[in-house]
C-alpha positions in Angstrom: 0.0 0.0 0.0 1.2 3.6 -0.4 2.7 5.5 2.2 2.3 8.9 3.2 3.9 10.0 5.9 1.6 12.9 6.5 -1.1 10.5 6.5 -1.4 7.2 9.0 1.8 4.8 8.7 1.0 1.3 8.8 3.3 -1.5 7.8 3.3 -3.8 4.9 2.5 -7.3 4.7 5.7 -9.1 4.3 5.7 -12.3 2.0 7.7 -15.3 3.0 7.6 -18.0 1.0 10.2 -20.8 -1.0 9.7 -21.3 -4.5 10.0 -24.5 -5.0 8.4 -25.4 -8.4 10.7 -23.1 -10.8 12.1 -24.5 -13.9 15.7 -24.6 -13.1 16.2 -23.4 -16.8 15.0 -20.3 -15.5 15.5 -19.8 -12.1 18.8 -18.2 -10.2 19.3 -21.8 -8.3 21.8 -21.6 -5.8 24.9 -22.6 -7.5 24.6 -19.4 -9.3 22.6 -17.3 -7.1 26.0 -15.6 -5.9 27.1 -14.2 -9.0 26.8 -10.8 -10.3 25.7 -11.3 -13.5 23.2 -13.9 -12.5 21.8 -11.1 -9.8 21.5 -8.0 -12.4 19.3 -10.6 -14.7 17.1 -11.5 -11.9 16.8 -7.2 -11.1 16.5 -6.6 -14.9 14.0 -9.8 -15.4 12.0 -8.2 -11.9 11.4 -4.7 -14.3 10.1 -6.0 -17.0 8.3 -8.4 -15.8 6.7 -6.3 -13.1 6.2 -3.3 -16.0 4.5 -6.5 -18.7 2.2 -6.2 -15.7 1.3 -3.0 -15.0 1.2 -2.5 -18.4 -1.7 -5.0 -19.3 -3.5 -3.5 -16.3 -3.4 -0.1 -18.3 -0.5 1.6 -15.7 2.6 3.8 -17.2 5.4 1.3 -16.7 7.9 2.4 -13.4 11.6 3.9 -14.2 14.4 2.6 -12.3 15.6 5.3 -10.1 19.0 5.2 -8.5 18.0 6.7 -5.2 15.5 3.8 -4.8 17.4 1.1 -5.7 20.1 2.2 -3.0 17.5 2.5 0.0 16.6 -1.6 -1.5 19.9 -2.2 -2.0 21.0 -1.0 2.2 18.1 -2.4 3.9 18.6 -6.2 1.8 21.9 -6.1 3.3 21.0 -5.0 6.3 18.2 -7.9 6.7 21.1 -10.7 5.6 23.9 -9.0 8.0 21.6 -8.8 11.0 19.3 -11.7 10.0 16.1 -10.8 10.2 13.3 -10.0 7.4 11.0 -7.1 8.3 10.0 -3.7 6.6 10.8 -1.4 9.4 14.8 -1.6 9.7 16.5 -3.2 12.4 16.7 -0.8 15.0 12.9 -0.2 14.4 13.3 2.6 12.1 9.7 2.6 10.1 10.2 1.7 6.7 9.3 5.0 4.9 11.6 6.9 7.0 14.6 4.8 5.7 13.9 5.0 2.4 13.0 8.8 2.7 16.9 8.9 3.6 18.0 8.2 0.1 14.5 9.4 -1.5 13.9 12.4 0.1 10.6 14.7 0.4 11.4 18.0 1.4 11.4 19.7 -1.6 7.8 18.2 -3.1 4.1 18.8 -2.8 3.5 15.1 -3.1 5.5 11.9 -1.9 4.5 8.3 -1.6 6.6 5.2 -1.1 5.8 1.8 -0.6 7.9 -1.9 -0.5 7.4 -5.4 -1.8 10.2 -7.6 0.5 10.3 -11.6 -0.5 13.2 -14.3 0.6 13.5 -17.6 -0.6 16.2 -20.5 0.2 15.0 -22.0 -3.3 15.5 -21.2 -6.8 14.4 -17.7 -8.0 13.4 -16.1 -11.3 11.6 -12.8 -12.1 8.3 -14.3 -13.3 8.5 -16.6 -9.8 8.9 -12.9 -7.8 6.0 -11.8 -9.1 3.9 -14.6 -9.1 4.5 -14.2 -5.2 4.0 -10.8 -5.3 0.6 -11.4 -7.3 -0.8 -13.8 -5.4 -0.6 -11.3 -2.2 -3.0 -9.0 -1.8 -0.8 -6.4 0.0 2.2 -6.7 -2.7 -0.3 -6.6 -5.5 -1.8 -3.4 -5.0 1.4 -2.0 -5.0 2.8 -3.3 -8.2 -1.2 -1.9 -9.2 -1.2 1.3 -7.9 -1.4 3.9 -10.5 0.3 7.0 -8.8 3.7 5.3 -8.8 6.1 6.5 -11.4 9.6 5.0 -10.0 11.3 2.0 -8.5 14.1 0.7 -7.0 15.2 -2.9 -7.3 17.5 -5.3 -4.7 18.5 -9.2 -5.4 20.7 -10.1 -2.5 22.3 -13.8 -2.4 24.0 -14.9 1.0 25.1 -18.3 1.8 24.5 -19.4 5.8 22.9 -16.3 6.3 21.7 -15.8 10.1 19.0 -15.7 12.1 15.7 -15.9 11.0 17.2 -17.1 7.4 18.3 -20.2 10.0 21.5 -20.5 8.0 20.1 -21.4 4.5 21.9 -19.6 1.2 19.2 -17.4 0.5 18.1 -14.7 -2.3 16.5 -11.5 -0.8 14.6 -9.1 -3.2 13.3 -5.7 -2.2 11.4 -3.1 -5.0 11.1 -0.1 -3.2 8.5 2.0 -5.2 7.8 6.0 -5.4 6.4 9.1 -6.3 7.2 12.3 -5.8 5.8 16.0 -7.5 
């Protein structure tokens, strides 16, 4: 759902699920999961697959913005460091204020942000992503919500990671989306 923070702040539904069914012709499976190139496909598979979407739903497709993609980027790393997988940031920080650090609002009329977060100790592929994010109610409406005009896309891979990823190698995506005007 959008966020305003002018308006009430409520958190997001976090999906966490395991893909298990993807073709492993097509998914990042874990004995490539690590690598960079393998990463950037899954974020560049995420866009247009995401914008195919919002398209056939009669929505302007999103831009990748830099500012976005950093404020995904720091709080995947920051869930696989500190092992845990939440919106708000680990010391509790909601999640509209973090990304309002690299995103900011001051200067605009209008601002709206809002986060789709998944994990998965499986295999991954963009059209798997958003079949997740489809399927919940939450993370649909904000791949559908018209106002947005940007995003920002994370694919994280960490091997053992901690906590609640119970030491699995596991792939965490973030789109952070926005508007501003």
């Amino acid at each position: 759902m959008p966020k305003n923070p002018l308006a009430s702040v409520g958190l997001l539904a976090a999906i966490v699920a395991a893909v298990a069914a993807l073709s492993p012709m097509q998914a990042l499976s874990a004995t490539t999961a690590g690598t960079t190139s393998s990463l950037a496909s899954l974020r560049a598979g995420i866009l247009v697959d995401l914008n195919n979407i919002r398209v056939s739903h009669g929505l302007v497709p999103l831009k990748l913005n830099a500012a976005l993609s950093a404020a995904a980027s720091q709080h995947t790393s920051e869930m696989l460091a500190d092992g845990y997988f939440a919106h708000n940031s680990y010391d509790g920080t909601a999640f509209w204020k973090r990304i309002q650090t690299f995103y900011p609002s001051a200067q605009y009329k209008y601002w709206s942000v809002g986060e789709n977060l998944l994990w998965t100790g499986g295999p991954l592929d963009a059209q798997g992503a958003l079949e997740m994010w489809m399927a919940s109610p939450e993370h649909r409406a904000n791949i559908l919500t018209p106002n947005w005009r940007d995003i920002g896309i994370a694919v994280q891979y960490e091997s053992n990671a901690p906590g609640a990823f119970d030491d699995y190698d596991v792939t965490v995506a973030a789109t952070d989306f926005g508007t501003r005007n």
